[in-house]
Structure formats: C-alpha cells, structure tokens
N, C-alpha and C positions, 0 to 999 in steps of 0.2 A: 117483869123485866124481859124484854127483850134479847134473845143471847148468841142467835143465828139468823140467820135467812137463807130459803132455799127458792132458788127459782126453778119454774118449766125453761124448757128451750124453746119448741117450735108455737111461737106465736105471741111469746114474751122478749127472747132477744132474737131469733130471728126470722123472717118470714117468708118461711116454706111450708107453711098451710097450703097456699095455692098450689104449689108443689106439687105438694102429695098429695092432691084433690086432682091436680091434670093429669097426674099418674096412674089413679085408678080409675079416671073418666077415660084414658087415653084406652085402657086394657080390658076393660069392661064393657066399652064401646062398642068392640071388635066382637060379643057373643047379643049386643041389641039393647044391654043395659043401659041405660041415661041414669045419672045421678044430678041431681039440681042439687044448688048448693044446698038449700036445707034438709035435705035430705043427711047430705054428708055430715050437715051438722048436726044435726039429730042422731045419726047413731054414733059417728064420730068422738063428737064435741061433749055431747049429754049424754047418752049412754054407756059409752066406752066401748060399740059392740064394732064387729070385723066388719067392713064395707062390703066383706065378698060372702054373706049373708044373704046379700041379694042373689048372688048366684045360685046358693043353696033352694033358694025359693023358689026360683027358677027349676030344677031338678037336678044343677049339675053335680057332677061327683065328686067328693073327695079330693082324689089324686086330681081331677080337673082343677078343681079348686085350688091345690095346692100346685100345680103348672100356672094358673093365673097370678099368682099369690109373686110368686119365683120372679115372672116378668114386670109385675106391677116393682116389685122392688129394686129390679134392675135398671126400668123407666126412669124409676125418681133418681136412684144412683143419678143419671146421666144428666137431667136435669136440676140434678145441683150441681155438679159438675159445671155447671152453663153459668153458674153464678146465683150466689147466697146473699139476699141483701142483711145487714145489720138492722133492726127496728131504731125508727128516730127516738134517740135520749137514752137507749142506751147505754152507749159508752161513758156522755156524761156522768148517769146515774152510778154506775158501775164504781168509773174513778174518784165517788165523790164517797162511795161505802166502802171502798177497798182500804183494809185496815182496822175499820172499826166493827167488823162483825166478821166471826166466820164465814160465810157463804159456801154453797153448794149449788150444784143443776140437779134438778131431777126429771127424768124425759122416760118416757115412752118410748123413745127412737130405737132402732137398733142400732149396734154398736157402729157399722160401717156406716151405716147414713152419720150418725151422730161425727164421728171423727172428719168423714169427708166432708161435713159442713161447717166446722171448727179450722179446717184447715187454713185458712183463709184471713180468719176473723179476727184475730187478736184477742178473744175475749176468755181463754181458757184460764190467762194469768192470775185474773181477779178471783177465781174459785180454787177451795180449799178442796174438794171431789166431786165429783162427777158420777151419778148413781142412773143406770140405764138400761133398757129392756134387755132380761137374764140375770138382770143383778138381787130383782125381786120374785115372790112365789105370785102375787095378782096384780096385774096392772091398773092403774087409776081406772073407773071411782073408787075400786079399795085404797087402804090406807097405805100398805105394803111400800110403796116406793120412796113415802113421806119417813116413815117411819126407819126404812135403813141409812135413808140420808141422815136424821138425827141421831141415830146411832154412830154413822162414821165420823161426824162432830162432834160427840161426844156431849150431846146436848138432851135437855131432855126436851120433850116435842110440842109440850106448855109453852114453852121457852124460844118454842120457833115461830115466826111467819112465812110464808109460804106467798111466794106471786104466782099467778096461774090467768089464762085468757079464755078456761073454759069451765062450763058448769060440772064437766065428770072430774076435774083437776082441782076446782074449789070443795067439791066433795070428798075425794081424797084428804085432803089436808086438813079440813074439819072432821072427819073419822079418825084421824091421826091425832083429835086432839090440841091442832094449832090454829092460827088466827092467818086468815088470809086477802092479802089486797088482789084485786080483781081488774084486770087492765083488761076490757073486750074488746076482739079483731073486730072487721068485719063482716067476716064468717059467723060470729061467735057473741057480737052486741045479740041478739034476741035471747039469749038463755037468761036462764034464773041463779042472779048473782044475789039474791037477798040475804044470805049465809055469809057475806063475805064482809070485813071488817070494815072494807070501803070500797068504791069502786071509781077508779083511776081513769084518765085518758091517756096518760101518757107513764113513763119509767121515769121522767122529770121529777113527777110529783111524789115518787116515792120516799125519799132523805127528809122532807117534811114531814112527813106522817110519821113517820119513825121519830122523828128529831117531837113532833107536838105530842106523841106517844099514843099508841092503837090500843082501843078495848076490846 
C-alpha cells in the first residue's frame, strides 16, 4: 500500500539543473575547467560526487577550492533570482495528489538556494515537509535523506515512493527501501533508470500509476 510520496526538487519540479550547471561552468571556467554536460552528469547526476573534484585534479587547494565553491554558490544564488521555471504537469500533478497522500521534498539543495527558489512557486503548499542539505548525515546515492523524510511522515519507507530525475536519486530511494518513478531531464535521460518502478515523461503521468497501483 502506498502511504506517502516524496519528491526531489531540482529536475522534478523545478528546473534549475541548467542552473546549476551554468554556475559551475561559469566559475570553473575562469581557472580553464570546461565541464560538458556529461560530464556534469556523470558525477553530478550518477555519482553524487562534487563538480569541484575537477579542480582537485587539477592540483588546486583546499581553501581554493572552498573560495570557488563560496562563489559558485553565490552565482547560482543570482541566477535564480533571474527566474525559477516550474516543470510542465507539475502543478497539475501536484493539485490532483494534494490530500490524498502525505507528500514530502527531499533535495540536495542548500537551504537558501532551496527557499530562494520556492519563493516564487507556489508549490510549497502541497507538502507536508521539506528535508534538505544539513537535514541529513550523507547525501544521495545514500539512503539518508530518503529515509528522514519517511521518518518526518511518519511512514515506514516500504510504504513510500519516491520521484527522482536522476540515477544517484533513484539509488538513494531504493537503499531506502522504497519504490521509485523515474521522470529523466535532459541532462539525466542517458543514466541507468532500470531499478526504478517505472520510467515516466512527464509528472502528468504520475496519479495513474498510483491510482493503477506500482510494484
């Protein structure tokens, strides 16, 4: 039975992948780094590793590192600021679950990205919490962030599904234990979604799969 839902944020409802992809191309650029998009998704998207890895490789330091890190953040700040779009279906989807399941986000983001890109949306209403980078001890592919969202629902984690747009996010959620639908960006269609209960195009298609019932 079905008892919750939690979704990701960035690439489920809304999309600033690109974002945060021109953020750390825009700042990484400036020491000769190039990041092609698969790259980004490749440690991004399926491994869950730091983009500024490359730097490391590179030989830079630490404290460098963490000066690139500071402005990469502030970058994206600014460019959400510029404007957050909502993913198409959505809202639909959203208003058509709201009431019949608890729901949850669960993100990676930091807290101020996460808020500054909410601000805007209207979409906070529909969730029951909100569980985001600091709120857990390892971020996705661990299970960690899956698992305190089902805790703040008070659900047990069998009992949940999980939407996710990437292969380290569908991992998570099957470590966790839960069944997860799989909606790929364009970033994020070449990963390895075979783990996932189903794999979606759209947030449209989600209330049917629920409503025809997921194994």
């Amino acid at each position: 039975m079905i008892e919750a839902l939690l979704f990701d944020n960035d690439g489920i409802l809304v999309d600033t992948e690109p974002l945060y992809l021109r953020a750390n191309r825009e700042i990484l650029g400036e020491i000769g780094i190039e990041i092609p998009a698969e790259v980004f998704a490749d440690l991004s998207l399926r491994l869950g590793k730091s983009i500024f890895d490359l730097a490391r490789e590179r030989g830079v330091s630490e404290g460098e590192v963490e000066d690139l890190r500071s402005r990469r953040d502030r970058r994206y700040l600014e460019l959400i600021h510029e404007g957050v779009t909502v993913i198409d279906g959505v809202r639909e989807c959203l208003l058509e679950l709201h009431g019949r399941f608890p729901m949850a986000i669960v993100t990676s983001s930091k807290r101020m990205h996460f808020d500054a890109i909410h601000k805007g949306t209207d979409l906070l209403r529909f969730f029951d919490t909100v569980v985001a980078s600091g709120d857990y001890e390892r971020h996705k592919p661990h299970p960690d962030p899956f698992l305190v969202g089902a805790q703040r629902l008070s659900v047990a984690p069998q009992s949940c599904v999980a939407i996710e747009d990437s292969p380290r996010g569908l991992a998570a959620a099957v470590a966790a234990g839960m069944r997860c639908l799989a909606i790929p960006t364009p970033l994020s269609r070449d990963g390895d979604f075979r783990t996932a209960s189903a794999v979606l195009a759209s947030a449209r298609e989600i209330p049917a799969y629920l409503e025809a019932g997921i194994s």
